[in-house]
One Martini backbone bead per residue (centre of mass of N, CA, C, O) as a GRO file, in nm:
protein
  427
    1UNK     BB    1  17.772  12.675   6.071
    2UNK     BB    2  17.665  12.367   6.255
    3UNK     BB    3  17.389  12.225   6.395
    4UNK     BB    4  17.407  11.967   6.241
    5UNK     BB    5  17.545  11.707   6.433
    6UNK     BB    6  17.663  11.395   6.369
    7UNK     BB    7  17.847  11.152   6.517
    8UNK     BB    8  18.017  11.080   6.215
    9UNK     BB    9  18.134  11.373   6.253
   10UNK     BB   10  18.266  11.366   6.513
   11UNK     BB   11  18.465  11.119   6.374
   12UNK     BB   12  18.582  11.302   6.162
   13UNK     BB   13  18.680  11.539   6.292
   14UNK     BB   14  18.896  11.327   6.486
   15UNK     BB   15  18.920  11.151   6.220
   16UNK     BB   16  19.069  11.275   5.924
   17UNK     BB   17  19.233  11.028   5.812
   18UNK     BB   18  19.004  10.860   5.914
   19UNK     BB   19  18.889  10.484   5.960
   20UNK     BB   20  18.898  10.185   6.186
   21UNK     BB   21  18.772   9.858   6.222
   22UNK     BB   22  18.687   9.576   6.341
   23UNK     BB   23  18.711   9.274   6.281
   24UNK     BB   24  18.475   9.067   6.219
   25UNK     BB   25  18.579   8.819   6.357
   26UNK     BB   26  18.563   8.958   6.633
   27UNK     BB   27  18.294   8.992   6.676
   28UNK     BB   28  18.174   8.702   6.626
   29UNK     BB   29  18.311   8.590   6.877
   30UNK     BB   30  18.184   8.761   7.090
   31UNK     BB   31  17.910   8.674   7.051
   32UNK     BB   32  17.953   8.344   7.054
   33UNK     BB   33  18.041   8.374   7.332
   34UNK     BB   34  17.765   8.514   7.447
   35UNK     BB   35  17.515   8.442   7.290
   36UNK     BB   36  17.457   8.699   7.136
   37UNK     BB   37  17.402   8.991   6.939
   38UNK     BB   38  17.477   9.230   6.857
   39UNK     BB   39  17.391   9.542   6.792
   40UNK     BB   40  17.373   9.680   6.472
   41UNK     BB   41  17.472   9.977   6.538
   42UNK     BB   42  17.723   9.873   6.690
   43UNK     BB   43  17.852   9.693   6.509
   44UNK     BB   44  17.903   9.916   6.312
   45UNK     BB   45  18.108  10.105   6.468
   46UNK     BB   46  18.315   9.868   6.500
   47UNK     BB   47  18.388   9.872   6.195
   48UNK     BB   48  18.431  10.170   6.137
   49UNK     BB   49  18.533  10.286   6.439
   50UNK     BB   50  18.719  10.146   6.669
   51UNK     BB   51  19.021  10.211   6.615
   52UNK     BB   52  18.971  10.487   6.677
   53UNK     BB   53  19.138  10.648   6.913
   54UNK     BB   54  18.924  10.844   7.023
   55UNK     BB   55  18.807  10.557   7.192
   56UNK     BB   56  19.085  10.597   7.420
   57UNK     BB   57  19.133  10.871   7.518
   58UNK     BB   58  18.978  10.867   7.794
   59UNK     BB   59  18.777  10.629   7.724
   60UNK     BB   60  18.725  10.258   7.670
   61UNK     BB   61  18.689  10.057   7.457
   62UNK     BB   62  18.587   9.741   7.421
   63UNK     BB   63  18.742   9.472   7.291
   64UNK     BB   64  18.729   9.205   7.023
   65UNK     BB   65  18.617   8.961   7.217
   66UNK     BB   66  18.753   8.974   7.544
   67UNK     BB   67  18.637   9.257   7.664
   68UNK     BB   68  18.368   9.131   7.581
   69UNK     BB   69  18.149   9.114   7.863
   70UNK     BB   70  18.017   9.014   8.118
   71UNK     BB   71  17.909   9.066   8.482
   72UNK     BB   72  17.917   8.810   8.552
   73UNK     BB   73  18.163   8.728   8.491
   74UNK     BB   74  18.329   8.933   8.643
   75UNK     BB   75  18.184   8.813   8.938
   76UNK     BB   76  18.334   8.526   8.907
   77UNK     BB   77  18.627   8.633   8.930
   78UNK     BB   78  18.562   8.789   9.201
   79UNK     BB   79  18.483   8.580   9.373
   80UNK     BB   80  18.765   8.393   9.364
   81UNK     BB   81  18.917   8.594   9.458
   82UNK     BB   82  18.752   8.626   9.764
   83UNK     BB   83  18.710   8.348   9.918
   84UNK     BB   84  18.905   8.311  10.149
   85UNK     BB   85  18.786   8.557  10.277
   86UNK     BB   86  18.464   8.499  10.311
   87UNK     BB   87  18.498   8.248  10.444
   88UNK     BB   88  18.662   8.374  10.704
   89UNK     BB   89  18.424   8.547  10.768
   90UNK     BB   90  18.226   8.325  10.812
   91UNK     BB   91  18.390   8.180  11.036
   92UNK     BB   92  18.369   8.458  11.232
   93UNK     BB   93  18.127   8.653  11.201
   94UNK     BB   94  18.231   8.904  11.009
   95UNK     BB   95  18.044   9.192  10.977
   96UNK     BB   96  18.227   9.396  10.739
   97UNK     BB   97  18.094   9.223  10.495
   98UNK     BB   98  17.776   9.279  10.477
   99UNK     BB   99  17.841   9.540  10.247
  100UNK     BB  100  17.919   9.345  10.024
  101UNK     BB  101  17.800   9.261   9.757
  102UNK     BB  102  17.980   8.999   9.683
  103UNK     BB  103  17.893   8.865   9.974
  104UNK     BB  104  17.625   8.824   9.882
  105UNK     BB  105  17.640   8.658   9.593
  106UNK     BB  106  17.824   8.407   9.734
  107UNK     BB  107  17.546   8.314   9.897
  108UNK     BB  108  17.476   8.227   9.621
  109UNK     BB  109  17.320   8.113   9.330
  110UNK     BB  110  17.354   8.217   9.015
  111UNK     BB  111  17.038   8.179   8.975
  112UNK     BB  112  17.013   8.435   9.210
  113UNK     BB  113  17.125   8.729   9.101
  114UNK     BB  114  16.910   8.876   8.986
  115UNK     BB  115  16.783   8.960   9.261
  116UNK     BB  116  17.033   9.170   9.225
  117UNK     BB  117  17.133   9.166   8.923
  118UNK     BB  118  17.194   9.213   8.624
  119UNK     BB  119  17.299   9.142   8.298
  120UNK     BB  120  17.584   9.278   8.114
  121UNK     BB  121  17.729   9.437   7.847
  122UNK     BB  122  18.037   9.529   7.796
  123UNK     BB  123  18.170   9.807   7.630
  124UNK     BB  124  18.298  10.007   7.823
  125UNK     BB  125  18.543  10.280   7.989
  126UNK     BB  126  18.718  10.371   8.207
  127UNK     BB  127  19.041  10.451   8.235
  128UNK     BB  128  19.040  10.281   8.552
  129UNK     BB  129  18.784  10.130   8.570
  130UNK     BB  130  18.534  10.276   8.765
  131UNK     BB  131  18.364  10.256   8.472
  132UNK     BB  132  18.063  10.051   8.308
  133UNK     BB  133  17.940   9.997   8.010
  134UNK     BB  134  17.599   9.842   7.906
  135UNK     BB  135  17.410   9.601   7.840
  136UNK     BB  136  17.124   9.437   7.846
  137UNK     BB  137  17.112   9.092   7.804
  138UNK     BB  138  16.792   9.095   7.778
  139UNK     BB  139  16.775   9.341   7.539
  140UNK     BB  140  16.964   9.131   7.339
  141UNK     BB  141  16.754   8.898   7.318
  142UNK     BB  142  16.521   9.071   7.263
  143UNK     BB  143  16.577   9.233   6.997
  144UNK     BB  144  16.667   9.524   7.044
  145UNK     BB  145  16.811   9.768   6.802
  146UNK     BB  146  16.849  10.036   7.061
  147UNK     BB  147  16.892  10.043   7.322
  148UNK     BB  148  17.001  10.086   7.649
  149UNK     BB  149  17.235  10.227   7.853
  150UNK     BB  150  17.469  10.154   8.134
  151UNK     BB  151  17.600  10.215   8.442
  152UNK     BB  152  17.801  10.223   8.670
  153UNK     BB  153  17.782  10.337   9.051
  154UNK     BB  154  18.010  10.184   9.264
  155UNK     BB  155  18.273  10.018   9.157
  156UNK     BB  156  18.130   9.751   8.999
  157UNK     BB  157  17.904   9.498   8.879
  158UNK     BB  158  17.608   9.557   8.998
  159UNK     BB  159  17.547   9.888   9.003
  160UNK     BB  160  17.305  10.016   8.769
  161UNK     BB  161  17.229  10.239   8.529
  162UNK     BB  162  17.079  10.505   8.305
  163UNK     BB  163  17.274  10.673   8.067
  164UNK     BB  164  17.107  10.577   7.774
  165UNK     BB  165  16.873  10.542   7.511
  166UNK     BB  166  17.135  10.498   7.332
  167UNK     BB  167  17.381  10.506   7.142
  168UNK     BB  168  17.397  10.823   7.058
  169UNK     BB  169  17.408  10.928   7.324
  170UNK     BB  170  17.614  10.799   7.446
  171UNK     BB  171  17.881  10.877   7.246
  172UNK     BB  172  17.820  11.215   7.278
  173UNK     BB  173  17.944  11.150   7.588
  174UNK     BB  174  18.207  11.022   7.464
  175UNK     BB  175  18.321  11.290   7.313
  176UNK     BB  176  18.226  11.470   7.553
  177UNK     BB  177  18.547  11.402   7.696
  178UNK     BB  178  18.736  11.370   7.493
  179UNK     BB  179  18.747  11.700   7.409
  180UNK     BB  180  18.955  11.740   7.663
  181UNK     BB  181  19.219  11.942   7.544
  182UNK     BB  182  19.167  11.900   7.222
  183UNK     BB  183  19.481  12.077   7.063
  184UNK     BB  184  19.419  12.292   7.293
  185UNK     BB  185  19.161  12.367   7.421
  186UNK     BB  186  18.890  12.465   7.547
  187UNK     BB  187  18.746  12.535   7.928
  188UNK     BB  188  18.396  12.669   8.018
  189UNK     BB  189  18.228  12.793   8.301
  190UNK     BB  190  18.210  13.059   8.273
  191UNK     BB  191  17.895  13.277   8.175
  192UNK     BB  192  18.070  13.503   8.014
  193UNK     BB  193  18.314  13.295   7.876
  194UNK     BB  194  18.101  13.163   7.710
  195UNK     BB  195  17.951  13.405   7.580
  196UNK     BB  196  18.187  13.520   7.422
  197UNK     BB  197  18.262  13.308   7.279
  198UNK     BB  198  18.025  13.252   7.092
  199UNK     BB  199  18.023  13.533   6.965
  200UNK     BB  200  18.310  13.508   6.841
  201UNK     BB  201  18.187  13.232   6.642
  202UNK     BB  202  17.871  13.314   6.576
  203UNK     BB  203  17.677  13.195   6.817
  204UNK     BB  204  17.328  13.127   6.830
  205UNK     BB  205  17.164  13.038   7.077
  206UNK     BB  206  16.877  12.997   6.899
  207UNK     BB  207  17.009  12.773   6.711
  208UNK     BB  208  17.054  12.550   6.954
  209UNK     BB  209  17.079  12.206   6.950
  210UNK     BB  210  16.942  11.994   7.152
  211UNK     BB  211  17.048  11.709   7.362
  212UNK     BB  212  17.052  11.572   7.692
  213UNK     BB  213  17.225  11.907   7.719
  214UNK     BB  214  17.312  11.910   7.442
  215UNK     BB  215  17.539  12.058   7.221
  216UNK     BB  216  17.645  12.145   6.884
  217UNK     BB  217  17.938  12.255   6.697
  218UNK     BB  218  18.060  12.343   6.335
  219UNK     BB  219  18.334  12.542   6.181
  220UNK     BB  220  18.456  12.432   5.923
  221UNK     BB  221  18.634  12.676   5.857
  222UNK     BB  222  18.808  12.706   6.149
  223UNK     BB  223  18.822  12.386   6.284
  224UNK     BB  224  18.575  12.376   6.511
  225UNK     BB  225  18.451  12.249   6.818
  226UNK     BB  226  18.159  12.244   6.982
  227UNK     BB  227  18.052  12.171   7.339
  228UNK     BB  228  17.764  12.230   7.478
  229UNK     BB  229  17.660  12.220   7.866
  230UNK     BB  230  17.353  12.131   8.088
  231UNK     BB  231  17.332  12.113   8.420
  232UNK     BB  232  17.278  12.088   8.741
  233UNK     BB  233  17.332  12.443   8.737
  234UNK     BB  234  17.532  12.397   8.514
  235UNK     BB  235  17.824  12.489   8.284
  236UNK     BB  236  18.000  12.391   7.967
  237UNK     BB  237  18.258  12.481   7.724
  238UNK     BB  238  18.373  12.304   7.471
  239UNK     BB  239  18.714  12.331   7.246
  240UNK     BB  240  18.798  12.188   6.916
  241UNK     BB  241  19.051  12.092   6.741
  242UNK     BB  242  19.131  11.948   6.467
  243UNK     BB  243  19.469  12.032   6.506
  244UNK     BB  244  19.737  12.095   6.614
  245UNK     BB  245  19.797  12.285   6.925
  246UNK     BB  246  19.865  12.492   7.140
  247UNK     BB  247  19.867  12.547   7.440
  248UNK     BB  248  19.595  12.743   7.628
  249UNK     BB  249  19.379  12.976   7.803
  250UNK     BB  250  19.261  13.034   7.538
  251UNK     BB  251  19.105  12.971   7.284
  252UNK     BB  252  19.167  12.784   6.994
  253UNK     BB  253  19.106  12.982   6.771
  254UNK     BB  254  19.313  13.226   6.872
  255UNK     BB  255  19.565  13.013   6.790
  256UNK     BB  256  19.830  12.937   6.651
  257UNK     BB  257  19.909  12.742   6.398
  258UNK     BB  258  20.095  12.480   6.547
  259UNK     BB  259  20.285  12.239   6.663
  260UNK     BB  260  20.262  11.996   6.880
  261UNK     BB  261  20.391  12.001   7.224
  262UNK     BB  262  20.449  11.814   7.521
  263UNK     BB  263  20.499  11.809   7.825
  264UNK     BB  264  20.772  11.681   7.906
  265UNK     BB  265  20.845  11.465   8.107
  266UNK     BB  266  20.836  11.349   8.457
  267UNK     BB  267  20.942  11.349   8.761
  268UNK     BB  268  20.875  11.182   9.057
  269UNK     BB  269  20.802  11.259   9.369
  270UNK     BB  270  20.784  11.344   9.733
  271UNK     BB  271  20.689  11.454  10.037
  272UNK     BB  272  20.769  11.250  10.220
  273UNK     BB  273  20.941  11.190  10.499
  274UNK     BB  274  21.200  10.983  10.488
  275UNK     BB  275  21.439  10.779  10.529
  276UNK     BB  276  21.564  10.503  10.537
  277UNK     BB  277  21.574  10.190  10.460
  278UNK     BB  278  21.438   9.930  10.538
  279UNK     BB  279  21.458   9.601  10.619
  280UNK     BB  280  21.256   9.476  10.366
  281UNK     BB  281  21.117   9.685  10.222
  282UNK     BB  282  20.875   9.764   9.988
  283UNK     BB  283  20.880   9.929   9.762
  284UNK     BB  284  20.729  10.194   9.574
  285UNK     BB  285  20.538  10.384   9.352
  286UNK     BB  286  20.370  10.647   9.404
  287UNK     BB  287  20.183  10.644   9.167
  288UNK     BB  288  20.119  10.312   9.271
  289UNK     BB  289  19.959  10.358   9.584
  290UNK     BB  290  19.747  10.552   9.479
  291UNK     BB  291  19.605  10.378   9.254
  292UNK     BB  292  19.583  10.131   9.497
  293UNK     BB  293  19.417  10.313   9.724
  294UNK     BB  294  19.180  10.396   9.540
  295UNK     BB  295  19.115  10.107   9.409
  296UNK     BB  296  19.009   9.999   9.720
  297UNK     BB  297  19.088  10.100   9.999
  298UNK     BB  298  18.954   9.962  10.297
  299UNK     BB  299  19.076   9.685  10.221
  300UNK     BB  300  19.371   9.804  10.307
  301UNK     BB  301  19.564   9.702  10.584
  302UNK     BB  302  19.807   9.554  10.499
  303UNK     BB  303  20.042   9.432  10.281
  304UNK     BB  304  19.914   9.214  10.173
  305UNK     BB  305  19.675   9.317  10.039
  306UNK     BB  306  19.798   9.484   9.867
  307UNK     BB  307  19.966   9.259   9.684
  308UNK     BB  308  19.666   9.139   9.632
  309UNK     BB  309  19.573   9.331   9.451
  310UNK     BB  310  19.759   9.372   9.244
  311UNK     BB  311  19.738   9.088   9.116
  312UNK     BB  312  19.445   9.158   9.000
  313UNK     BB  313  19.501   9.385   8.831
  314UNK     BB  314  19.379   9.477   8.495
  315UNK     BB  315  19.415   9.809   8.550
  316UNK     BB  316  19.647  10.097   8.481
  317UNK     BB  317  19.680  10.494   8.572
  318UNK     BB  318  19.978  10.709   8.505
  319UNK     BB  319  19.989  11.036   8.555
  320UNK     BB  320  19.885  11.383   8.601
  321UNK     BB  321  19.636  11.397   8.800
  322UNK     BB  322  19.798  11.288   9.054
  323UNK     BB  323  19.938  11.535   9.079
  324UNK     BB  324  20.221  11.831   9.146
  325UNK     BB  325  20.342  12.081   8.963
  326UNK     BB  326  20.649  12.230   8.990
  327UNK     BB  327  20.875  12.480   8.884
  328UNK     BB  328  21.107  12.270   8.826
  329UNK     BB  329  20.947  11.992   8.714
  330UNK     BB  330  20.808  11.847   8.968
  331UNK     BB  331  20.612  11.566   9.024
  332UNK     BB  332  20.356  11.530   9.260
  333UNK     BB  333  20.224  11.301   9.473
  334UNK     BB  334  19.967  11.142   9.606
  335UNK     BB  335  19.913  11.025   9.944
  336UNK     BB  336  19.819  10.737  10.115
  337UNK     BB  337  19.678  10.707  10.397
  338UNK     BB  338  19.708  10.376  10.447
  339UNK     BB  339  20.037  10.332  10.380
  340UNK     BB  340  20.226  10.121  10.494
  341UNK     BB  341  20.554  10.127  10.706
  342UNK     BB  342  20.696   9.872  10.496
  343UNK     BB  343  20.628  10.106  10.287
  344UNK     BB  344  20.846  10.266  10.026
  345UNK     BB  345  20.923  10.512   9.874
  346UNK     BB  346  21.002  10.500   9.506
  347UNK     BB  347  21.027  10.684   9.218
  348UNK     BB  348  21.311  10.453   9.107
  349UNK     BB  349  21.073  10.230   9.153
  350UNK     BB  350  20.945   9.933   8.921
  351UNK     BB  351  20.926   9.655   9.064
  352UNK     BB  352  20.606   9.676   9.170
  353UNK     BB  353  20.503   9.543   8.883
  354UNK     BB  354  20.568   9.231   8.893
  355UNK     BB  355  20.291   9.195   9.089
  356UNK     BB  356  20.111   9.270   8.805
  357UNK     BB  357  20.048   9.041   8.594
  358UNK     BB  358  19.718   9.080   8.476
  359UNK     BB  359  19.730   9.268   8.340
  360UNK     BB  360  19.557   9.465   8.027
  361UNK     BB  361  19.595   9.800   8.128
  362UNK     BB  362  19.832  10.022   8.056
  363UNK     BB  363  19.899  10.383   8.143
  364UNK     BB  364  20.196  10.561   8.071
  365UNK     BB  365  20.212  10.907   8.116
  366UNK     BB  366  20.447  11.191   8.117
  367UNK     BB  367  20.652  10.999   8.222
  368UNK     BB  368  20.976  10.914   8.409
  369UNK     BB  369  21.141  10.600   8.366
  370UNK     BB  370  21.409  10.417   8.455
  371UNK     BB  371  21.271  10.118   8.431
  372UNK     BB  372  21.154   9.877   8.159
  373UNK     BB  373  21.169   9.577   8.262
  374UNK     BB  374  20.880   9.483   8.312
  375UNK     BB  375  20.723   9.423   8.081
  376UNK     BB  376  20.800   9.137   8.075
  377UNK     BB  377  20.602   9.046   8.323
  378UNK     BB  378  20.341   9.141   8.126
  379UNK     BB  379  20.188   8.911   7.946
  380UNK     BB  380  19.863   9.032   7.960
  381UNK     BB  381  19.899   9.252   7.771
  382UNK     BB  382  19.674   9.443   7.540
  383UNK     BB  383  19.718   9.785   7.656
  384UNK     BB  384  19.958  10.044   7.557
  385UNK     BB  385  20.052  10.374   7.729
  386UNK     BB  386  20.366  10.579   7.664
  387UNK     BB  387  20.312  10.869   7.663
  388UNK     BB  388  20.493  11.066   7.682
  389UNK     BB  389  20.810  10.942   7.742
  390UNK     BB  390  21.138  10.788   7.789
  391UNK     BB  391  21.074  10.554   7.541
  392UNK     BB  392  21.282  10.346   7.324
  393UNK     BB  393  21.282  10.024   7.334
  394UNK     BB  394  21.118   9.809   7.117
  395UNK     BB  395  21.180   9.537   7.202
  396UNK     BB  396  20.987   9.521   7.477
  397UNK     BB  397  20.770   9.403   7.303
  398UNK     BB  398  20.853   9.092   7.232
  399UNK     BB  399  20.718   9.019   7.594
  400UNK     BB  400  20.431   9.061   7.441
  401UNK     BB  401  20.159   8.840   7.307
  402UNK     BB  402  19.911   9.051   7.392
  403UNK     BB  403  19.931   9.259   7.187
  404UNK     BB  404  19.704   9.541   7.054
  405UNK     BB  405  19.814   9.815   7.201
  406UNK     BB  406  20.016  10.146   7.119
  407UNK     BB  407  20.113  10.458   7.268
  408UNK     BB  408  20.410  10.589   7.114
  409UNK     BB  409  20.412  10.875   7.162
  410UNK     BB  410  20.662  11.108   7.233
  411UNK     BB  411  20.903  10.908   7.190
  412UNK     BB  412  21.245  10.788   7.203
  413UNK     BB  413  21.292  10.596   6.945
  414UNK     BB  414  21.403  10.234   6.892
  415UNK     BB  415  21.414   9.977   6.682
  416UNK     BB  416  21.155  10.018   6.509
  417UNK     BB  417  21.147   9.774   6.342
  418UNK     BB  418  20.985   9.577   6.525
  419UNK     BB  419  20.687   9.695   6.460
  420UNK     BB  420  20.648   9.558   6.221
  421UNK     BB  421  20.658   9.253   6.345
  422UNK     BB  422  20.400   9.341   6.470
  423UNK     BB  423  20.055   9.246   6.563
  424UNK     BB  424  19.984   9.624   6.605
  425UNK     BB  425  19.831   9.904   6.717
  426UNK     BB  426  19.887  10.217   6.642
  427UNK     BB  427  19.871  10.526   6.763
   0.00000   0.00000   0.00000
C-alpha cells in the first residue's frame, strides 16, 4: 500500500496504457492569443497529459489554443448576446435587471470592470458549465511559476474565489471527482461502512498523509485506489479499480475481475399528460428543456426566451443524472417548471436541436436517440460524447469541420473506415 501517492501516480493509474499530450504548437498559439505564457507547471501537463481520457471524464479541461481564453473575452460575448435585452431594460427603466451582475459590467467601459471583477485565464470546467477555473490574469503577468487557481460561484464569469493553492492541489480534486464511479468503483459516506473498508484493505488510518481534506492510498497489489475525503462535518471514500470491472453495491476490491459493460441505453419518457399537439407547438426534447432551464432559470419568460437561449449555448450535457430509471428501463426526466405551453414535449423528436448552431461542446450519454441527423446542423462542434448511445452511422461526422475529441465507446458503430480520415482524438 503506498501512501505517497503524486499527481503523475495517479495519471499513470487512471491511464495504465499511456499518456498523450497536446501539440506544442497549440499551447504556443493559445499563449499568443492571450499575450502571456501560461505557468510551466500547467504547460508541462498540457503536454504530457492533456489529451488522456480522465481529463474529460467528469469535468473538462479546456483544449488549447481555442477553449483556453479570458474571462473578460467571455464576458464581451456575453455582453453583445444581452445588449438588446439590456438597451430596452433601460430604455424602460425596468428594476429587474439591477441585480444582474452583466448588466453592471454593460453600464461601465471596459477599463473600469477590474473594480468589479479580475480577469482570468480559464484551464478547465464543470462538463454542463457551471463552473470555470483558471488563474488570475495579473498573476500570471506578473510571473508566478505555480500561482493559485479561482473558480467561479455564481454560475458566471464574475465571480471567483480561491479553489487551491497551486496546479497540483487544483488536480487532485479534480482527479478526486473523476474517481467517482471509475470500473465500477464504491462511493462510501457512512463512517462504519468506510471504516470498515479501510480495515479490509489494510489501511492504517494512522499512517494516512492529509493535503487540504484529502488522503490517497494505492494498493499496487490489488490495483485499487483510495480517495479519502473529510471536511465541513461529513466524509466520503471513493474506491476506483485499475481495470474496467462490473458495478456494484460492494467496494470494488471484492467484485470478480470481467469486462465491464453498461447498462442501457434507455428511451426517455415524461411523466407529463400532454394531449395531442397543438398547430404549431414547438417540439422539444425532455431531457433538452430540463438542461436549458436549468442553465437559465427565472430569465426565461416566454418562448422568445427559450429559443434566444439556446442559440447561446455553447455546451451541453445530457445523460441519467436528470432522469428517474423505471423498472421497465424507462429512463424519465424532470420537467422544468417554468416550461411555455407552447412547448410540447416529445422524446421522438431531437429537431429543437437544430436551434443550438454554436454549440461547441455536446454530450448525450447513455440515452437512444431516434435521429442523429441534426448534428449535421452542429457546424461549431468541437468535443463530442455519444457515448453508449445508438450512434452508428460514423459518416455523420464528416459534417462537423471543427471536431477535434469524440467518445462513441459502447456505440453499434458502422462506416468506421470513416474515422481514420478524420483528424479528432477518439476517446
Amino acid at each position: 500500500m503506498r501512501y505517497h501517492v503524486t499527481t503523475p501516480d495517479l495519471m499513470d493509474f487512471f491511464c495504465p496504457e499511456g499518456h498523450q499530450g497536446f501539440p506544442l504548437a497549440d499551447i504556443r498559439a493559445a499563449e499568443a492569443s492571450l499575450g502571456v505564457a501560461l505557468p510551466e507547471a500547467y504547460r508541462t501537463f498540457l503536454l504530457t497529459y492533456g489529451l488522456d481520457p480522465i481529463c474529460r471524464r467528469h469535468d473538462c479541461i479546456r483544449r488549447p489554443p481555442e477553449e483556453i481564453v479570458t474571462t473578460y473575452q467571455c464576458i464581451r460575448e456575453t455582453l453583445a448576446d444581452w445588449e438588446e435585452d439590456f438597451q430596452a431594460a433601460t430604455e424602460k427603466n425596468d428594476k429587474k435587471v439591477q441585480d444582474n451582475g452583466y448588466f453592471a459590467l454593460w453600464r461601465l467601459p471596459e477599463a473600469g470592470w477590474d473594480d468589479v471583477t479580475d480577469n482570468y485565464v480559464l484551464i478547465w470546467q464543470e462538463n454542463q458549465g457551471v463552473w470555470n477555473a483558471g488563474y488570475r490574469l495579473q498573476d500570471l503577468l506578473a510571473g508566478l511559476p505555480d500561482p493559485p487557481v479561482y473558480i467561479s460561484t455564481r454560475d458566471d464569469f464574475i465571480t471567483f474565489e480561491k479553489c487551491a493553492d497551486g496546479l497540483d492541489s487544483f488536480l487532485r480534486s479534480i482527479l478526486w471527482g473523476a474517481a467517482y464511479g471509475y470500473h465500477g468503483g464504491a462511493r462510501l459516506t457512512d463512517s462504519a461502512e468506510t471504516s470498515a473498508a479501510l480495515a479490509q484493505a489494510g489501511i492504517g488510518q494512522d499512517q494516512l498523509i492529509w493535503r487540504e481534506g484529502l488522503a490517497v492510498c494505492l494498493d499496487d497489489e490489488g490495483e485499487t485506489l483510495y480517495l479519502y475525503h473529510t471536511g465541513d462535518g461529513c466524509q466520503e471514500l471513493r474506491i476506483a479499480g485499475r481495470h474496467e470491472s462490473a458495478p456494484g453495491a460492494v467496494p470494488v476490491m471484492e467484485l470478480p475481475r470481467r469486462k465491464y459493460v453498461p447498462n442501457g441505453p434507455y428511451r426517455v419518457g415524461t411523466t407529463l399528460r400532454q394531449g395531442p399537439p397543438k398547430a404549431g407547438a414547438i417540439h422539444i426534447h425532455p431531457l433538452i428543456a430540463h438542461a436549458v432551464g436549468q442553465g437559465h432559470g427565472k430569465h426565461l419568460l416566454v418562448p422568445y426566451d427559450w429559443i434566444k437561449a439556446m442559440g447561446k449555448m455553447k455546451g451541453l450535457c445530457l445523460g441519467l443524472r436528470d432522469v428517474t430509471i423505471e423498472q421497465d428501463g424507462t429512463a424519465y426526466a424532470q420537467i422544468p417548471y417554468n416550461l411555455p405551453q407552447s412547448f410540447y414535449l416529445d422524446p421522438s423528436d431531437w429537431s429543437i436541436m437544430e436551434k443550438m448552431p454554436n454549440l461547441q461542446t455536446l454530450r448525450i450519454e447513455n440515452l437512444i436517440v431516434d435521429d442523429f441527423s441534426f448534428l449535421s446542423k452542429c457546424k461549431d462542434l468541437r468535443v463530442l460524447s455519444l457515448y453508449n448511445t445508438n450512434f452508428s452511422d460514423c459518416r455523420l461526422l464528416l459534417a462537423l469541420p471543427k471536431l477535434k475529441e469524440a467518445d462513441l465507446r459502447f456505440c453499434p458503430l458502422e462506416h468506421t473506415e470513416v474515422l481514420e480520415t478524420l483528424d479528432i482524438h477518439l476517446v
